[in-house]
RODO-2510 file (C-alpha; in nm, 4 decimals, decimal comma):
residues 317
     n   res          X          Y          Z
     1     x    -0,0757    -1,1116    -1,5456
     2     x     0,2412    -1,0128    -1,5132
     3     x     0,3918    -0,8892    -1,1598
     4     x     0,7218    -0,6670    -1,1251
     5     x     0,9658    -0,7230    -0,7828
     6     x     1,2331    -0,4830    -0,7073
     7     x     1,4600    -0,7562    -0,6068
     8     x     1,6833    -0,5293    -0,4530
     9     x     1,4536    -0,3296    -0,1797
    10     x     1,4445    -0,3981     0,1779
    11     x     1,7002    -0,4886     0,4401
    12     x     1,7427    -0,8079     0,3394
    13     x     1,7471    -0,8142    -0,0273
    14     x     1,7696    -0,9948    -0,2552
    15     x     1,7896    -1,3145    -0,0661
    16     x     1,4105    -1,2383     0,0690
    17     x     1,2818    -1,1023    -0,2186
    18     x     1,3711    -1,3830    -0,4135
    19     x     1,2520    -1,6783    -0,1556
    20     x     0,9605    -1,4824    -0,1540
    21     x     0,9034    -1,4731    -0,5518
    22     x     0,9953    -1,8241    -0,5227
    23     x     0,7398    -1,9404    -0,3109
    24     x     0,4836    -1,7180    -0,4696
    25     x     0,5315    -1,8496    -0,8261
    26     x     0,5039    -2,2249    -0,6880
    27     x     0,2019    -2,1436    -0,5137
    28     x     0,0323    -1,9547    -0,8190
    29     x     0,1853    -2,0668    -1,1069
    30     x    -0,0524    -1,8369    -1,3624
    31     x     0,1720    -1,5154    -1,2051
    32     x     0,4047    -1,4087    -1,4176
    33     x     0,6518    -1,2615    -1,1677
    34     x     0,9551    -1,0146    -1,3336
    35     x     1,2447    -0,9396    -1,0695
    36     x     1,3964    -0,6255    -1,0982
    37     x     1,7660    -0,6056    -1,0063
    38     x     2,1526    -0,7214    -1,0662
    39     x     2,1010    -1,0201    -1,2585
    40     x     2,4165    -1,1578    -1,1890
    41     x     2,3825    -1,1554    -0,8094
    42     x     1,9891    -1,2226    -0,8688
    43     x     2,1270    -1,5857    -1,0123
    44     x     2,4060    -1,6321    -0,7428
    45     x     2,1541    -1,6142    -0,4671
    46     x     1,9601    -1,8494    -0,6569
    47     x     2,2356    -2,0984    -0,7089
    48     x     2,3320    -2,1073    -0,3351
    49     x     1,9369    -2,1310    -0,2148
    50     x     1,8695    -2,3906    -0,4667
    51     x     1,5336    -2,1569    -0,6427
    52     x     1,5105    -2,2272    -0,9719
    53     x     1,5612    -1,9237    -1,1583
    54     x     1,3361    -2,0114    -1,4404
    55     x     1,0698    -1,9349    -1,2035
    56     x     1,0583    -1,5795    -1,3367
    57     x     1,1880    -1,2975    -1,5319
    58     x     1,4603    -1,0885    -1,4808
    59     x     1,5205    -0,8064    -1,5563
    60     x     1,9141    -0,6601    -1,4770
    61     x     1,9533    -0,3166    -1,3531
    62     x     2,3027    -0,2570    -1,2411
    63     x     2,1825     0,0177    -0,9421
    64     x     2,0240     0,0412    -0,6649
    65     x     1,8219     0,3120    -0,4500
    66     x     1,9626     0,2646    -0,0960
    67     x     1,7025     0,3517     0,2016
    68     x     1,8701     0,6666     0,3152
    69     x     1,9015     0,8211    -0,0272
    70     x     1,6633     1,1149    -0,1049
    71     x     1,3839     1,0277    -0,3071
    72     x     1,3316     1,2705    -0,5194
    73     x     1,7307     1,2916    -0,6233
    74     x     1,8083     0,9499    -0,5638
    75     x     1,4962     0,8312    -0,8784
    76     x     1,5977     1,0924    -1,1219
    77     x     1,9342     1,0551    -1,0913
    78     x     1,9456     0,6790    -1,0775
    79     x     1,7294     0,5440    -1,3868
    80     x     1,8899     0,2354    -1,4324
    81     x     1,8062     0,1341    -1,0912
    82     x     1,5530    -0,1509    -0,9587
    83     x     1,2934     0,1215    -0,8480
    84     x     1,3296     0,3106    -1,1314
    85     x     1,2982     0,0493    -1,3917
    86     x     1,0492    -0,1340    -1,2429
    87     x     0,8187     0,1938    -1,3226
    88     x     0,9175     0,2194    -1,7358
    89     x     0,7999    -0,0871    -1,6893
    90     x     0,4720    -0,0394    -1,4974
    91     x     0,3983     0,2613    -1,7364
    92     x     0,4706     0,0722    -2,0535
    93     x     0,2406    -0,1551    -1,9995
    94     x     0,5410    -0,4297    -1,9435
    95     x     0,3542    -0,5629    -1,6353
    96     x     0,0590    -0,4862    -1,4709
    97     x     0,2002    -0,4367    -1,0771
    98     x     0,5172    -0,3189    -0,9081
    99     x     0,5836    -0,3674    -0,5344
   100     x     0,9227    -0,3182    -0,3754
   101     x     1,0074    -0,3321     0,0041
   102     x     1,2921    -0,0383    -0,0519
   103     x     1,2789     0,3341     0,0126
   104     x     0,8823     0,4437     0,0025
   105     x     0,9870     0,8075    -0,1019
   106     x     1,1427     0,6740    -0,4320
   107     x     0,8332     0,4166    -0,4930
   108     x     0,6291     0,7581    -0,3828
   109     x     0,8507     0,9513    -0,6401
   110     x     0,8450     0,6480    -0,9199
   111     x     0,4324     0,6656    -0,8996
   112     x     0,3752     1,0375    -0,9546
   113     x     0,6608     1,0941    -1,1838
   114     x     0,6138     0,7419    -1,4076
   115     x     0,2623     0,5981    -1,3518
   116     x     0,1292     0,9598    -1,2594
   117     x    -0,1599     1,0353    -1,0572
   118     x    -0,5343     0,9379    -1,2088
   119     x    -0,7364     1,2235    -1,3161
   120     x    -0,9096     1,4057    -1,0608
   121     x    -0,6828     1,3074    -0,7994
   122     x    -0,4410     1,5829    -0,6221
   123     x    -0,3266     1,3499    -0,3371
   124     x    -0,2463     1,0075    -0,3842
   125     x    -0,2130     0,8471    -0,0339
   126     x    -0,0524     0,5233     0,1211
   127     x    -0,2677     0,2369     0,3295
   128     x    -0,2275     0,0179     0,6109
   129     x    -0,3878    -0,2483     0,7215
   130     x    -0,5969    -0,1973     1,0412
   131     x    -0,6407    -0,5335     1,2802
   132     x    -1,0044    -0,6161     1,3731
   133     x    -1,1885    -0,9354     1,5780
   134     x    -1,3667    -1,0427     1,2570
   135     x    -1,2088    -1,1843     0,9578
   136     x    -1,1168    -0,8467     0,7603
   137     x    -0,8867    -0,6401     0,8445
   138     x    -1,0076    -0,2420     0,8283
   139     x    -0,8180     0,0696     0,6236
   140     x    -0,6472     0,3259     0,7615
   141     x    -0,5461     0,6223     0,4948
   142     x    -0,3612     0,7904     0,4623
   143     x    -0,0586     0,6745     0,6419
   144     x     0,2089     0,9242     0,5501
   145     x     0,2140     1,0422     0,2505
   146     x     0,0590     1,3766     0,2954
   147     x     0,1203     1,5392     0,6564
   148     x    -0,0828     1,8376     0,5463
   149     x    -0,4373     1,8023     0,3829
   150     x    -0,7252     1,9627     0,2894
   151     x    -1,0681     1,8357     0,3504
   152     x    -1,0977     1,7856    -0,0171
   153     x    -0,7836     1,5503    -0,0204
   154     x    -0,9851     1,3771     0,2474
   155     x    -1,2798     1,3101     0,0505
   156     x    -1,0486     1,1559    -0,2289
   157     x    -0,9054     0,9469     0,0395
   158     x    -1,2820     0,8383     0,1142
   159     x    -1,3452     0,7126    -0,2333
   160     x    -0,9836     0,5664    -0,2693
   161     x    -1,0122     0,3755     0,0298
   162     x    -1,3481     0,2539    -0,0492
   163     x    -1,2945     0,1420    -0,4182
   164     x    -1,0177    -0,0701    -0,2604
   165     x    -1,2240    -0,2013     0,0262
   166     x    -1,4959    -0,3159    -0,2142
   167     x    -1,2502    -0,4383    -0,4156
   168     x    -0,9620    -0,6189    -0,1910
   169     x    -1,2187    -0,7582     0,0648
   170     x    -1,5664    -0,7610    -0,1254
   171     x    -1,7819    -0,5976     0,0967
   172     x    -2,0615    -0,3995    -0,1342
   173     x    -2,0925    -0,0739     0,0814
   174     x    -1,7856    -0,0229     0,3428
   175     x    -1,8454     0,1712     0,6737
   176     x    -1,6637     0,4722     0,6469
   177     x    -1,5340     0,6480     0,8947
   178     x    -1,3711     1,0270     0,9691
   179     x    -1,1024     0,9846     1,2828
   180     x    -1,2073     1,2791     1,5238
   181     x    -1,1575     1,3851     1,9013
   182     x    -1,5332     1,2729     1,9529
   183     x    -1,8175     1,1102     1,7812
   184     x    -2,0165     1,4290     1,7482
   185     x    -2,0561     1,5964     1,4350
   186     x    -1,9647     1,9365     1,5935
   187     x    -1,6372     1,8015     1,7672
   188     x    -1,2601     1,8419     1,6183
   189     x    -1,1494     2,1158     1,4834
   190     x    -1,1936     2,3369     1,1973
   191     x    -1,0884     2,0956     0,9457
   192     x    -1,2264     1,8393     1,0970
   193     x    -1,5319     1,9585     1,0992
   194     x    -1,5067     2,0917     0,7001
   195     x    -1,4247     1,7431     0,6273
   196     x    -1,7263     1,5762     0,8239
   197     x    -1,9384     1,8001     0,6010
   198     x    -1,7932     1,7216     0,2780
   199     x    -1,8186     1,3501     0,3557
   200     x    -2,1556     1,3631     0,4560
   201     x    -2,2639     1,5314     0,1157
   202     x    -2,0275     1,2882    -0,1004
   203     x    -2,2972     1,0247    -0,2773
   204     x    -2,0333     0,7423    -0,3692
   205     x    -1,9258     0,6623     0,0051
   206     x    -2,1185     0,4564     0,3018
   207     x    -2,0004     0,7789     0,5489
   208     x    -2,1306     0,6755     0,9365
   209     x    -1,9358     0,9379     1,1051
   210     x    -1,6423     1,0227     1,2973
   211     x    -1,4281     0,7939     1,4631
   212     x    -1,2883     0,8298     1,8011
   213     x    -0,8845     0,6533     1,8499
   214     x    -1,0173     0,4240     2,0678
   215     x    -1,2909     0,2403     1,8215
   216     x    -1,0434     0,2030     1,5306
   217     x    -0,9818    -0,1344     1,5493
   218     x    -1,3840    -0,1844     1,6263
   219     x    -1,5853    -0,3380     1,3558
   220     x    -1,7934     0,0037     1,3374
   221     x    -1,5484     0,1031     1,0751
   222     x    -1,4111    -0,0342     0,7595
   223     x    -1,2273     0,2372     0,6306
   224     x    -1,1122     0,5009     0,8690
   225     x    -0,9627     0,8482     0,6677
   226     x    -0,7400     1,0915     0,8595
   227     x    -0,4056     1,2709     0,7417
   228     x    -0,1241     1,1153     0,6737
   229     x     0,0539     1,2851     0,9789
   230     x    -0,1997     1,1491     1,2285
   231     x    -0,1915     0,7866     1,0118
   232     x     0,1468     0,7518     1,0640
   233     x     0,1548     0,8293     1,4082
   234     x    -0,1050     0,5471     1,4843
   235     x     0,0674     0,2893     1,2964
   236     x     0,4314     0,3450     1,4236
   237     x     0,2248     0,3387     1,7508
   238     x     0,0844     0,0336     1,7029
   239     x     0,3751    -0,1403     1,5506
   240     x     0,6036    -0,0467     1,8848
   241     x     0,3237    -0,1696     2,1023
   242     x     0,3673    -0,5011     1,9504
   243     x     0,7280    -0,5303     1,9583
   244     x     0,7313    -0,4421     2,2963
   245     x     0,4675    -0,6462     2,4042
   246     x     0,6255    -0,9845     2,1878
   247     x     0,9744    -0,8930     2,3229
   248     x     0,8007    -0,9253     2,6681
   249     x     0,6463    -1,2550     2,5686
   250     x     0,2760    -1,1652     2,5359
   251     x     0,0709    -1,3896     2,3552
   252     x    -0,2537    -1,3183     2,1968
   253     x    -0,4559    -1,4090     1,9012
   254     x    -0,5557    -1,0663     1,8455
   255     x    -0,2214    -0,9017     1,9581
   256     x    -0,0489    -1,1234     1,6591
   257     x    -0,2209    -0,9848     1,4490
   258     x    -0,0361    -0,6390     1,4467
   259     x     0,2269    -0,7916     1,3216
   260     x     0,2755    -0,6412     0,8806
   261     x     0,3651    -0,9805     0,7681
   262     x    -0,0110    -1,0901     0,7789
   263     x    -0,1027    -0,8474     0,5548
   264     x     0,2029    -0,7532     0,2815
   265     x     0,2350    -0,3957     0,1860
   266     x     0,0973    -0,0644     0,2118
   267     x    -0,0980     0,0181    -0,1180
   268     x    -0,0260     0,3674    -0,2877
   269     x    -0,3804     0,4968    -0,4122
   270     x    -0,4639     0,7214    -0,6756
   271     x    -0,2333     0,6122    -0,9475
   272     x    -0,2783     0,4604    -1,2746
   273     x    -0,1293     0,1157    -1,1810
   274     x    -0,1052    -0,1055    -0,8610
   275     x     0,1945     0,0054    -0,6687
   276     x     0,2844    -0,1607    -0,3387
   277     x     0,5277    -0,0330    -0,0910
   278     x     0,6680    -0,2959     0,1621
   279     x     0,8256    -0,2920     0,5311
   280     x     1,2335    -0,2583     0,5182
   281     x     1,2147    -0,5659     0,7575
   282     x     0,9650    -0,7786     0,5227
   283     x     1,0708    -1,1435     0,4929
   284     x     0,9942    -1,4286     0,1926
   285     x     0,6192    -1,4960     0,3107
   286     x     0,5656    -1,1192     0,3612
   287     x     0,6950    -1,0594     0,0058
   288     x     0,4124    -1,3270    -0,0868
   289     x     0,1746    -1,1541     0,0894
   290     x     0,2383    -0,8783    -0,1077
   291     x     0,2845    -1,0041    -0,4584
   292     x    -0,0955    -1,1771    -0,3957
   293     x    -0,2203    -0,8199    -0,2980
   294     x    -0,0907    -0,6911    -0,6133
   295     x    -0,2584    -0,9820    -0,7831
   296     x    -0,5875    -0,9094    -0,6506
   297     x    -0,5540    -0,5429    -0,7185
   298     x    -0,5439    -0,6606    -1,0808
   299     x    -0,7583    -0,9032    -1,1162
   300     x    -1,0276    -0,7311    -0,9777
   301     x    -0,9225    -0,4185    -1,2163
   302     x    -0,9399    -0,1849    -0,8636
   303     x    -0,7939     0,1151    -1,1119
   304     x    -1,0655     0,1299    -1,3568
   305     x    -1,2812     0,1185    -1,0579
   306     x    -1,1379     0,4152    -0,8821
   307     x    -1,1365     0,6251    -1,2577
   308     x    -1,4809     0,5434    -1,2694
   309     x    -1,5448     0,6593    -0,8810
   310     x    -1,3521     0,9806    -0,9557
   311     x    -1,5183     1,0627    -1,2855
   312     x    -1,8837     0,9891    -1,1534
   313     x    -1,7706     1,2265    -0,8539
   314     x    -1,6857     1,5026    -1,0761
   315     x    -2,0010     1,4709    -1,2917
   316     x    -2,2172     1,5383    -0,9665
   317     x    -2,0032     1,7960    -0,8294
***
């Protein structure tokens, strides 16, 4: 299994990427990690952090996509980039994962353009991890990357989010749930309400209804669907809440753990390869987190699972 790192993403690349890698190919030696990036810098970091390079692949690319580029102009124009090559290889069949901590749009950009959305799917979306008091965290898609829907995208967000619940965390039949003003099926608005009904006629999800703002982090739910405008509302909300709340020296098991480096990246479903887009601010043991999610979405062969969703969808439809 091979695992692709865009060395050069995030705020404090490459140094974290590559302690990260590091540490991740130490503690599970069977990945074959590839680092995307300058090679000659690459090595210099390595030399002055004493990480032996041999640990992994490389794979020079003499640009970079900075976080303030634009996306769209920034991936096209730049193809000898980290980003960019990281996705040849991801379509090629070079490696089997990509993750990069850099600018989402571009990784957003690389996945439709490169990897290109599964069949079936109009929308792929983004994750995030949702805290809970029992051992698994819940799903929250999408997350931003569609602000406007349609209750159809919805219902593809459904099955995504499912596939990868069953999946990731192994539960057989996740709990999912529609965020709404109320838990009544006649509450919300117009497509809100649309939505409910599509969900409650879609076979392939455990649907239990809507989901007020309040019960998201409740164990009611194990996959909570909304649009990406709302999603990334409530996790920009939730990630200033902690900040504030650390900076003011609160301390709380369950308060900690709102903090992204438990959990690695945000997953980008509804593409034909594991793509994994990390905080600008991730750190070495986030960037394990994340190479182990990417792992898992592999090894349990999550994208054959989600064709297969899709394409039984379709057939009853």
């Amino acid at each position: 299994m091979k695992i692709g790192v865009d060395a050069m993403g995030g705020d404090f690349a490459p140094l974290e990427a590559i302690k990260g890698a590091s540490s991740a190919a130490r503690v599970h030696p069977h990945y074959q990690l590839v680092l995307f990036g300058n090679k000659e810098v690459i090595l210099s970091v390595c030399k002055e952090e004493g990480v032996d390079a041999n640990l992994f692949s490389i794979v020079d690319c003499p640009t970079e996509i900075e976080m303030g580029e634009h996306p769209v102009r920034a991936f096209s124009a730049k193809q000898d980039s980290s980003i960019a090559r990281g996705f040849q290889y991801l379509a090629q069949g070079q490696i089997d994962a990509f993750l990069s901590a850099g600018n989402t749009g571009a990784m957003l950009v690389g996945s439709l353009m490169t990897v290109k959305a599964i069949p079936g799917i109009d929308r792929p979306c983004l994750t995030a991890a949702i805290p809970r008091l029992n051992n698994h965290p819940g799903l929250l898609l999408d997350v931003g990357a569609n602000a406007d829907c349609k209750p159809e995208h919805m219902q593809q967000f459904a099955m995504l989010g499912s596939v990868f619940y069953r999946s990731v965390y192994k539960v057989a039949e996740p709990k999912v749930g529609l965020l709404n003003i109320g838990e009544e099926e006649e509450k919300g608005s117009i497509f809100s309400r649309a939505t409910h009904s599509i969900f409650k006629n879609t076979t392939n999800i455990n649907f239990v209804g809507n989901v007020e703002g309040r019960d998201i982090f409740s164990d009611d739910f194990d996959v909570v669907v909304c649009d990406g405008f709302t999603g990334n509302v409530i996790i920009k909300v939730c990630e200033g809440m902690y900040y504030r709340l650390a900076k003011r020296g609160v301390q709380d098991e369950f308060l900690d753990k709102f903090n992204f480096k438990h959990y690695g990246g945000s997953s980008i479903l509804g593409v034909n390869a594991p793509v994994i887009v990390g905080h600008g601010i991730t750190k070495a043991d986030t960037f394990v987190k994340m190479i182990e999610l990417a792992a898992e979405e592999v090894e349990s062969g999550m994208i054959q699972k989600i064709k297969e969703a899709i394409s039984a969808s379709q057939a009853t439809s």
